[in-house]
N, C-alpha and C positions, 0 to 999 in steps of 0.2 A: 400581677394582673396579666394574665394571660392573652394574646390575639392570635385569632385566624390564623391570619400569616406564618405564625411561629407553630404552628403544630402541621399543617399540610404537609410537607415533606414527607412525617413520620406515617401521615395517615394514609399516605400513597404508598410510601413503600411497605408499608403493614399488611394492605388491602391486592397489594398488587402480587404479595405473594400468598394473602387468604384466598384467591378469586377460587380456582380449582376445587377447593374443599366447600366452599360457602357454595358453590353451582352445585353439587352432589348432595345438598341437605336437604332434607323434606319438610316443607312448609308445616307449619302445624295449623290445626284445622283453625284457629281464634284468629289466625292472621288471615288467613283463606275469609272466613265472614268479615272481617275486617275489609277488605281490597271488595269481597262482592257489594255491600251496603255501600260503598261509593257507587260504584258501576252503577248501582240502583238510582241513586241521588244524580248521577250523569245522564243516564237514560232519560229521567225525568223532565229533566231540562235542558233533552238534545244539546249537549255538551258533544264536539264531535274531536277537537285538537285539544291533547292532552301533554302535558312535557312532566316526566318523571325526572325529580332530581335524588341526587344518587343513589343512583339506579343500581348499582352491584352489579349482578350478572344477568339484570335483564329480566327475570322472570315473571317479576309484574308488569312491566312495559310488552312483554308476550303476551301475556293475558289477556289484557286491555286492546292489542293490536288483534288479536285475534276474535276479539268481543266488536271488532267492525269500529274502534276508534283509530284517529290518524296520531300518531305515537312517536315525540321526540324524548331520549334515554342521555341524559348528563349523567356522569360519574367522575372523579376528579384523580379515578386510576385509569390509566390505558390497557391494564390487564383483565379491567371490567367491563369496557366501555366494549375489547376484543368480543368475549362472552356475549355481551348485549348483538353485536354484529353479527355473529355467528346462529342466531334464534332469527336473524331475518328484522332485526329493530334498527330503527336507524339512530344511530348514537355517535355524541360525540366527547370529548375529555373537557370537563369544565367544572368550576366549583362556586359554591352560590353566591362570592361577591360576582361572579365573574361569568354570570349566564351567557352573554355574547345572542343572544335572541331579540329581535325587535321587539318594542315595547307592543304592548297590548293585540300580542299575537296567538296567545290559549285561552281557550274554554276552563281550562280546568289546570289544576300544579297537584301531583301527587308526591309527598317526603314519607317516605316511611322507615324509623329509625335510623335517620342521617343529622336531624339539624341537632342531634344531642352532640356532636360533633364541633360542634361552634359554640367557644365562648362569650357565657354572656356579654364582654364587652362589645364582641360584633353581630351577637343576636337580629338586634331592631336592624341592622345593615344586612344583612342575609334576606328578614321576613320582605323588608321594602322593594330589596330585589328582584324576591317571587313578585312581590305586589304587579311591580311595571312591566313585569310580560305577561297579566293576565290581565282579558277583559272585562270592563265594569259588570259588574255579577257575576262572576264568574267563580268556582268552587276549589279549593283547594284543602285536602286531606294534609293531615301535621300527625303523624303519631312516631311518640318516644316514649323511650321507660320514663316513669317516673322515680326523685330520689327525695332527698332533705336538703335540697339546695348548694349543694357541694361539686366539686368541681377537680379535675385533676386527671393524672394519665391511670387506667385500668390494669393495678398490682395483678400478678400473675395472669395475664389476658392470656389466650391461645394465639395472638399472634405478636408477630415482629416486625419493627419495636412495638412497645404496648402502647394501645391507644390511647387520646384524649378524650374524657367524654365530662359534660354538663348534666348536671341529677339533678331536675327543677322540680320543685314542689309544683304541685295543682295550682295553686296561687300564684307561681311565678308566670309556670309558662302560658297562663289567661291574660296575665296582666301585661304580658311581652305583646301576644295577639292581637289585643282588641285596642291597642293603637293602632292597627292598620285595618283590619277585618272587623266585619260582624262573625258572631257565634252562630251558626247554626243548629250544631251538638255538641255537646264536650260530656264524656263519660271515660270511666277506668276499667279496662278489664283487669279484675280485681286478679284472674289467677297467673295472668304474668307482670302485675304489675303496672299496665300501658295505658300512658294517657292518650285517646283517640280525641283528635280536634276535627269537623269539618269546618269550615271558614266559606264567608264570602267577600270577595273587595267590591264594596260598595259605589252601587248603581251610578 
C-alpha cells in the first residue's frame, strides 16, 4: 500500500528536471476547451480568487490571471513553481496534504492532471484539503486520465525517476468526490481518455 509521503521525493525530482521541456509543449486544443468551460462556469458565478494546484509551469494559472482572475499557483517542484514566477503568477512550493492557505479563502481550486499523482490511500485526505480552503459554493475543476483502477510507478515514463500515477475508473474517482462535493458535471473526453469533474463544496 502505497502513501503520499513515499513517492514525493521521486515526484519532485522527476518534475523538477521535466519543467523546461513540459514549459515548451503546446497545449492541445481539448485541454484548451477544457480550462475555457471552467473560466465560463467562473465567470458565471463571479468566482474572482482562484488557487491552482499543481500548477507545472504556470500556464493555466497565466491564463486565468490574465482572464482578470486573482491567481494563487502551488506546485510541489521548486523548478515549477520558478516557471510559474517567471509568467508574472504568484506561486509558491506546496503539495496537496500541505496547502498552507487559510481555510475558506477561494472562490474556485482548479487540479488538472495532478491528483492522479496521490494514492488512493491519501485521496479523501488531499480532496478534504482542497475542500477547507474553498468557499461554501465554491467550484472546483478535477481532471485525470482515466484507467482500470491500478496503480503504480509509469514503466518507461519520459522522465526521471519514473512517476507514480493512480488509473481510477469512472466509478472510483465519483465515488472518492461526492464525499465531499456535489457533481456538477462529470463527462470523458473519450479521445484522450480524461475524466473532467467540475465540483461544488456545498453551501
Amino acid at each position: 500500500m502505497t502513501r503520499y509521503n513515499e513517492v514525493l521525493d521521486s515526484l519532485r525530482m522527476a518534475y523538477d528536471g521535466g519543467a523546461a521541456d513540459r514549459d515548451r509543449s503546446e497545449k492541445p486544443e481539448w485541454k484548451r476547451q477544457e480550462r475555457e468551460t471552467f473560466l465560463e462556469r467562473l465567470r458565471a458565478e463571479d468566482c474572482q480568487r482562484l488557487l491552482e494546484v499543481g500548477a507545472g509551469t504556470g500556464q493555466d494559472s497565466a491564463f486565468f490571471l490574465q482572464e482578470g482572475l486573482d491567481v494563487l499557483a502551488t506546485d510541489l517542484s521548486p523548478v515549477m513553481v520558478a516557471h510559474c514566477r517567471a509568467k508574472g503568477v504568484d506561486a509558491r512550493v506546496a503539495d496537496f496534504l500541505n496547502l498552507d492557505v487559510p481555510p475558506a479563502s477561494f472562490d474556485a481550486v482548479y487540479a488538472f492532471n495532478c491528483l492522479l499523482h496521490v494514492p488512493n490511500t491519501d485521496l479523501s485526505a488531499a480532496l478534504e484539503a482542497i475542500l477547507t480552503v474553498m468557499k461554501p459554493g465554491g467550484l472546483f475543476f478535477l481532471g485525470v486520465y482515466r484507467g482500470r483502477g491500478h496503480e503504480g510507478p509509469l514503466e518507461r515514463d519520459d522522465h526521471v525517476p519514473w512517476r507514480f500515477f493512480s488509473w481510477r475508473t469512472d466509478e472510483q474517482i465519483q465515488r472518492f468526490t461526492s464525499r465531499y462535493f456535489e457533481t456538477v458535471d462529470f463527462h470523458v473526453v473519450e479521445s484522450a481518455n480524461f475524466q473532467s469533474l467540475t465540483l461544488r463544496r456545498p453551501r
